[in-house]
N, C-alpha and C positions, 0 to 999 in steps of 0.2 A: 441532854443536848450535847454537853462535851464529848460523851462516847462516842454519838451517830459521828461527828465533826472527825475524831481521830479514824473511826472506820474507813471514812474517804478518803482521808489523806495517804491513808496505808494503801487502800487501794489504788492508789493513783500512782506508784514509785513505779511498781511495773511495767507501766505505759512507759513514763519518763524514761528509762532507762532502755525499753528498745525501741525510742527518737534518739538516742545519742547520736552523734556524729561519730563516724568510722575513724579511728584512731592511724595515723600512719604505719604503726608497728603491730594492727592487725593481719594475721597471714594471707586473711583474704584476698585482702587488697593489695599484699605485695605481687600475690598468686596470679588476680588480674592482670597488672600491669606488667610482670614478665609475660605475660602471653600474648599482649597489645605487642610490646616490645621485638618480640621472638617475630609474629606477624607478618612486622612493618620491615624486618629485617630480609626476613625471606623474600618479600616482595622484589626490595631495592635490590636483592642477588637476582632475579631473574628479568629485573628488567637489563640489570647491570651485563648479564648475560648475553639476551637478545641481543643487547648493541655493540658486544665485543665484536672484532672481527677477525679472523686467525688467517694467514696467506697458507694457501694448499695448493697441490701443483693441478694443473691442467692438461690436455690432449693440446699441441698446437695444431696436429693434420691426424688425418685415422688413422692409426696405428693397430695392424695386422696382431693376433695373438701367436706368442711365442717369439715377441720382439724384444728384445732386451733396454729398457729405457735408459736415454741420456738425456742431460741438460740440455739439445738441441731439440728432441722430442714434447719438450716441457714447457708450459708458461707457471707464472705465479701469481696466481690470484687472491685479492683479499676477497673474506666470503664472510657473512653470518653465521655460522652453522649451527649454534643455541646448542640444543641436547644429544645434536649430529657428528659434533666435533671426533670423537672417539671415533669413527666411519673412517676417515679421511689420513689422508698422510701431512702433520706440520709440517710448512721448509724449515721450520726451524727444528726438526728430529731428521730431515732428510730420507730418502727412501734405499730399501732394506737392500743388500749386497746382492748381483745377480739377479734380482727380481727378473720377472718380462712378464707382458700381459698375458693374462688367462683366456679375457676374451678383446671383441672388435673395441677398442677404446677410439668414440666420435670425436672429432675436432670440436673441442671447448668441453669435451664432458669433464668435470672432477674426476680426478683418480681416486678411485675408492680403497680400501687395504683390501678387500674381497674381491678388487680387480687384479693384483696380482701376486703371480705365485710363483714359487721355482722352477728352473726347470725339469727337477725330477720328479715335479706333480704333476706336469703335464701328459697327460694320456691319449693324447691326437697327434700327428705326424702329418705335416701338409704335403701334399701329393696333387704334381701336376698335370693338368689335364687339357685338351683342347677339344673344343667342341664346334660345328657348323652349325646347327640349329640356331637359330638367333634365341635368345633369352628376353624376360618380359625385360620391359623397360627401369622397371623399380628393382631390378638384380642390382644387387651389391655386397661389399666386403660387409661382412654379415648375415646377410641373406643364406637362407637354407634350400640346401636342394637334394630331390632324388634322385641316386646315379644307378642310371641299368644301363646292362652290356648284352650285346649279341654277340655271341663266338661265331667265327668263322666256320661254314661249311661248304665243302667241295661242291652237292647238287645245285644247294639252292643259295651260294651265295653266302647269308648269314642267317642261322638258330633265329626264334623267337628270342625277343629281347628278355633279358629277366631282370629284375631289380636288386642288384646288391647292396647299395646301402641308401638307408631314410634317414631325410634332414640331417647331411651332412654342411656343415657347416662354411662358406668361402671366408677366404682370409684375405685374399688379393685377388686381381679380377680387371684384364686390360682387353679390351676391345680392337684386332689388330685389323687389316685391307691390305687386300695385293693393290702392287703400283698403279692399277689401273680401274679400282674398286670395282671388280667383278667380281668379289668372293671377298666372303668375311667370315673372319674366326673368332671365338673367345679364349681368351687361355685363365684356365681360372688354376687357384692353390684352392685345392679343399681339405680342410682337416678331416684328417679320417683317425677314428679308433686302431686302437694296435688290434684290437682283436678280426676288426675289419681288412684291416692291410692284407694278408693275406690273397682274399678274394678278389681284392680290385687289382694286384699287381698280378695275378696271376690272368687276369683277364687283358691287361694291357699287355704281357709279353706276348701274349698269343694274338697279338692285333687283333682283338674284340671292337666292333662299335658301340662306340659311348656315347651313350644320351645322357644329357644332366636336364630335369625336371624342375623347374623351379616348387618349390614346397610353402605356400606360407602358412604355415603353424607359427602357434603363438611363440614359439623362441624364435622365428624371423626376423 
């Protein structure tokens, strides 16, 4: 009888012993709670984040590409930007020496760092143009357009027109009227490629007619 009695009791220490209670200097359990810890931390960095808010500059009116920007050009906006920040120019790193914009920067857009560049990145040359045809109504500084030229001929006047450059790009763009609005003009700046120039000046000294096509492709 005293045997059977010691057999259980031996049997039973194994049980007892994994019901212990978790000891605070198990690594377990330190293991969990830095991980709780690390977590709730990360959490509180990106909310902490979200609600910073950093001042970056703004467009105050559009600004043609190959403008050189100043403080009069500029507003300062506080903004959210979260995981955006690195995109944007701080005022308080101010913007890069000589900069000007690459492309049509809108009134109120954020100035991006990949809006502007120097001017020896620039590879377009605005070249001006005037045109009778009226343009759609949604032409603007940005707006892209086809420009073809007819050369001059003695029989008939002028050549079929041909196309020398696609989706070129306006930078500026004023809408002028003689004194008496019988005639109206547009005079636009279009950036043209260097590789381009060639062709369209060669067509403008020769008093070619210039048609500008308005183009809307997706970089419009």
């Amino acid at each position: 009888m005293s045997l059977h009695l010691s057999e259980r009791t031996t049997g039973a220490e194994p049980a007892a012993a994994r019901l212990r209670k978790p000891s605070w200097r198990d690594p377990r359990l330190l293991l969990g709670i830095l991980l709780v810890l690390g977590s709730v931390a990360s959490v509180v960095a990106l909310v902490d984040a979200a609600d910073r808010t950093t001042e970056v500059y703004a467009a105050k009116r559009d600004i043609p590409p190959g403008t050189s920007l100043t403080a009069e050009d500029l507003l300062v906006v506080p903004v959210r930007l979260g995981n955006a920040e690195e995109f944007y120019f701080p005022v308080a790193a101010g913007l890069p020496r000589d900069a000007v914009a690459g492309a049509v920067l809108r009134e109120g857009e954020l100035v991006a760092r990949s809006a502007l560049v120097h001017p020896d990145a620039l590879d377009r040359k605005p070249v001006g143009l005037r045109v009778e045809d009226p343009l759609p109504a949604s032409t603007d500084a940005g707006s892209r357009v086809d420009i073809w030229a007819a050369m001059p001929n003695a029989v008939n006047g002028f050549d079929e027109p041909r196309q020398l450059i696609e989706a070129a790009e306006i930078s500026e763009m004023a809408v002028t009227e003689s004194a008496l609005g019988t005639t109206r003009s547009t005079e636009l700046l279009v950036l043209v490629e260097d590789a381009d120039l060639p062709l369209l000046l060669s067509a403008l000294s020769n008093q070619a007619k210039i048609t500008v096509v308005h183009n809307p492709s997706p970089g419009s």
